[in-house]
N, C-alpha and C positions, 0 to 999 in steps of 0.2 A: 504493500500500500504506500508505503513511501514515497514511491516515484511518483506519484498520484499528488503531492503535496508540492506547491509553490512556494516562498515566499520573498515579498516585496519589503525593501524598508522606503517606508513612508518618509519623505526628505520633510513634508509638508506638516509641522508638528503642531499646526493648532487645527489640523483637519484629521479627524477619527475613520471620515469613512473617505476615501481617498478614490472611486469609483469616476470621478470626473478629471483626474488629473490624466495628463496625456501618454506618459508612460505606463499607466495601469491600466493593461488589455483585459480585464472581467469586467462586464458590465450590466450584470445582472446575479443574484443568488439569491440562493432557497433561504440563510439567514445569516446573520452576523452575530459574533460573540464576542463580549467582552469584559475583563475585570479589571476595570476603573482603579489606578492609583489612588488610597484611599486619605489621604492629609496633605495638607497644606505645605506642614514642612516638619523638620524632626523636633521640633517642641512642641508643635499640635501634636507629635504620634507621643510624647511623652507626658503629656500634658493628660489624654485623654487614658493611658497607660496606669496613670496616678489615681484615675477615680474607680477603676475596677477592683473590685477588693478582692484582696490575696494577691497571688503572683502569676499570672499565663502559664497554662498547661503548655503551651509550644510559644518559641519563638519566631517572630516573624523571620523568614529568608529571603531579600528581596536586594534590586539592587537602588541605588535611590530613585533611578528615573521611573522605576516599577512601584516606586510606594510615596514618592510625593510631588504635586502639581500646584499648578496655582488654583486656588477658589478649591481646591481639595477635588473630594470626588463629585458631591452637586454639582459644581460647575462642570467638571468634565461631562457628565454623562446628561446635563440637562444642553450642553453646549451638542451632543451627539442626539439628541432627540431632534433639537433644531434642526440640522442635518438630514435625518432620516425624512424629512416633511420635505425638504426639496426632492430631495431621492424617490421619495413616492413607495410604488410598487417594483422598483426596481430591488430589493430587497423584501424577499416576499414576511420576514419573521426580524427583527431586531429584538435583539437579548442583549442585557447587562445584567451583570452580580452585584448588589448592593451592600456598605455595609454599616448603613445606619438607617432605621425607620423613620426619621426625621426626611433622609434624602429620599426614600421611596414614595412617599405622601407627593413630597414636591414632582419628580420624576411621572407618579402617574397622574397627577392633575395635569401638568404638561400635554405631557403625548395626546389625554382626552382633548385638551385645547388646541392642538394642532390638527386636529381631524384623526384620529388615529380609529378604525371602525372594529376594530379587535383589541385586550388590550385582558393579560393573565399575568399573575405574579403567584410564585410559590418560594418555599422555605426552604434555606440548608442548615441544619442543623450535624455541628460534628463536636462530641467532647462538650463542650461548655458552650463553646461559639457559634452564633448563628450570623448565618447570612441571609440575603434575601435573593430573588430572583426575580426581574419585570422583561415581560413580550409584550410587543405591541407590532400593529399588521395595518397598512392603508390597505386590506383587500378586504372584499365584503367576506361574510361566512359561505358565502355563493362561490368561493372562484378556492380550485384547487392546483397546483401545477404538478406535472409530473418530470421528472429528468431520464431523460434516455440519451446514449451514448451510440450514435451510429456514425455511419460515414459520410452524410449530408441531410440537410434539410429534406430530400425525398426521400431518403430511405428512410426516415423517419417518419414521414406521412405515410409511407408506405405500411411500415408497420401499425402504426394508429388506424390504419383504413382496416386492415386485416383482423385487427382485434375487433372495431367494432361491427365489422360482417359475421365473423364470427359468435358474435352475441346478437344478432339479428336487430343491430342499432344503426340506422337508416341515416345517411353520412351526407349533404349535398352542400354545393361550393357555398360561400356565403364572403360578401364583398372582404371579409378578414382572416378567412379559413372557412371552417365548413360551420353548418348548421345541423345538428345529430338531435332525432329522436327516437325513443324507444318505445314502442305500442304496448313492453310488458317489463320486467326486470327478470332478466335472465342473467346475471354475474353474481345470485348471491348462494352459499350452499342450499339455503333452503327453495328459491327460484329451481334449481337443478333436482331437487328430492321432487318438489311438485310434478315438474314436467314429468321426469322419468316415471312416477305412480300413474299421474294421469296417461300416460302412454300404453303402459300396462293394464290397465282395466280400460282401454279401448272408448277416452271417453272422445264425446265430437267435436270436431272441429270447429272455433269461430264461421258461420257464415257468410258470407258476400254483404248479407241486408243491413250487419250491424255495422253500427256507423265506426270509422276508426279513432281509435283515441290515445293519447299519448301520456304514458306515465312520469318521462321526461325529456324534457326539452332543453337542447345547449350549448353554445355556441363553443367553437375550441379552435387554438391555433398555436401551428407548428413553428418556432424559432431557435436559430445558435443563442446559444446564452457563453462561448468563451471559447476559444484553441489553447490546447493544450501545447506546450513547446514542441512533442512529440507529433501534431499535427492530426491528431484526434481530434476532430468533431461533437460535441457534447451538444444534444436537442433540450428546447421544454417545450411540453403541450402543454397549453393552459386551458383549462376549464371553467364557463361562467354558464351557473343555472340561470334558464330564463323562464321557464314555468313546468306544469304537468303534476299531475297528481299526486306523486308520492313524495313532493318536495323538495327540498335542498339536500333534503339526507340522503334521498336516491342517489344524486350527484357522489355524495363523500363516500356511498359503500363502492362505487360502480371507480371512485380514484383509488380505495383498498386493493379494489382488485386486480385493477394493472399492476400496484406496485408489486401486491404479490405475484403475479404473472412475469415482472421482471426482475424478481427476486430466483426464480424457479428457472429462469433462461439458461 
């Protein structure tokens, strides 16, 4: 997996997410991760050191540039929110690790004021220490992406056409990609135990007279999201629900099962 792994040094130090600068060829990801330098300077980290009672089960190992900033960590990670709102969708999940409940309050009124339409935080707790953890998404709960690794943008339509024929999900061009709907949900195990029963006890076919109708409905489109040094080609499909009866969750099992489908390749 190694050789699978980049890394760029950021020349540009008051900028976190560096996606616009002209030397950095990615220009699109699934998320970003980060842990925020978390003090000002080394009397804030001693300062705040002094009010914990007893003595640290572990010492920090860090080097300075890795444990102190200006404005501390607030400011770093509320300065990367800012950021994340010009960026858009171009980063489908922004993550930071927090490590003061003071800066997470600030952090997630933030992002909610910058339009963020997703927006989870959970806990790490190790030992004595707790951190926190804040995601936040400009995509609706409607839009999933998938990452597939082929040799061009067609071969990768190609493959997306083939899964969704294969699931009997009706694919036509649409001014941005296609337009796909499904008359039934056949990707889920239990869609597949139905059919197969029903198959077996010989029951009847839909007729011509019923009207057709659509469980889900959704537009999707194929793009490079980066080249690899290696000249690998890396696709995403994106998925956005636009209606149909069984809702937006149809959408999220029917993105399970590609990935498991490209888990199983």
């Amino acid at each position: 997996m190694i050789e699978r792994i980049t890394v760029y040094l950021n020349q540009e130090r008051k900028t976190k997410l560096p996606l616009d600068q002209p030397e950095f060829p990615l220009k699109r990801f699934s998320f970003s991760m980060c842990n925020p330098p978390f003090y000002r300077s080394k009397q804030e980290q001693e300062e705040l050191r002094q009010r914990k009672r007893g003595q640290p089960s572990l010492n920090t190992v860090a080097k300075p540039d890795e444990l102190f900033t200006e404005g501390g960590e607030q400011q770093f990670v509320l300065e990367m929110a800012d950021e994340s709102q010009k960026l858009g969708t171009r980063v489908q999940w922004y993550t930071t690790m927090v490590g003061r409940k003071g800066t997470l309050a600030e952090l997630r009124a933030r992002v909610r004021k910058l339009g963020a339409k997703q927006v989870k935080e959970g806990t790490l707790l190790q030992g004595v220490t707790t951190r926190w953890v804040l995601a936040w998404s400009f995509e609706d709960k409607s839009c999933f992406s998938v990452a597939v690794s082929k040799s061009s943008v067609g071969e990768a339509q190609k493959w997306f056409e083939q899964s969704m024929h294969e699931l009997d999900i009706e694919t036509g061009e649409a001014e941005d990609g296609y337009r796909c709907a499904a008359r039934e949900i056949t990707w889920t195990r239990k869609a597949r135990r139905q059919r197969e029963k029903a198959g077996a006890s010989g029951a009847p076919a839909a007729t011509g007279d019923e009207q057709p109708r659509s469980v889900l409905v959704f537009a999707a489109s194929v793009h490079d999201v980066c080249t690899t040094d290696a000249g690998s080609a890396k696709q995403e499909i994106h998925m956005r629900y636009l209606s149909g009866e069984a809702g937006p969750n149809s959408l999220a099992s029917l993105y399970n099962h590609l990935l498991r489908q490209l888990r199983q390749a």
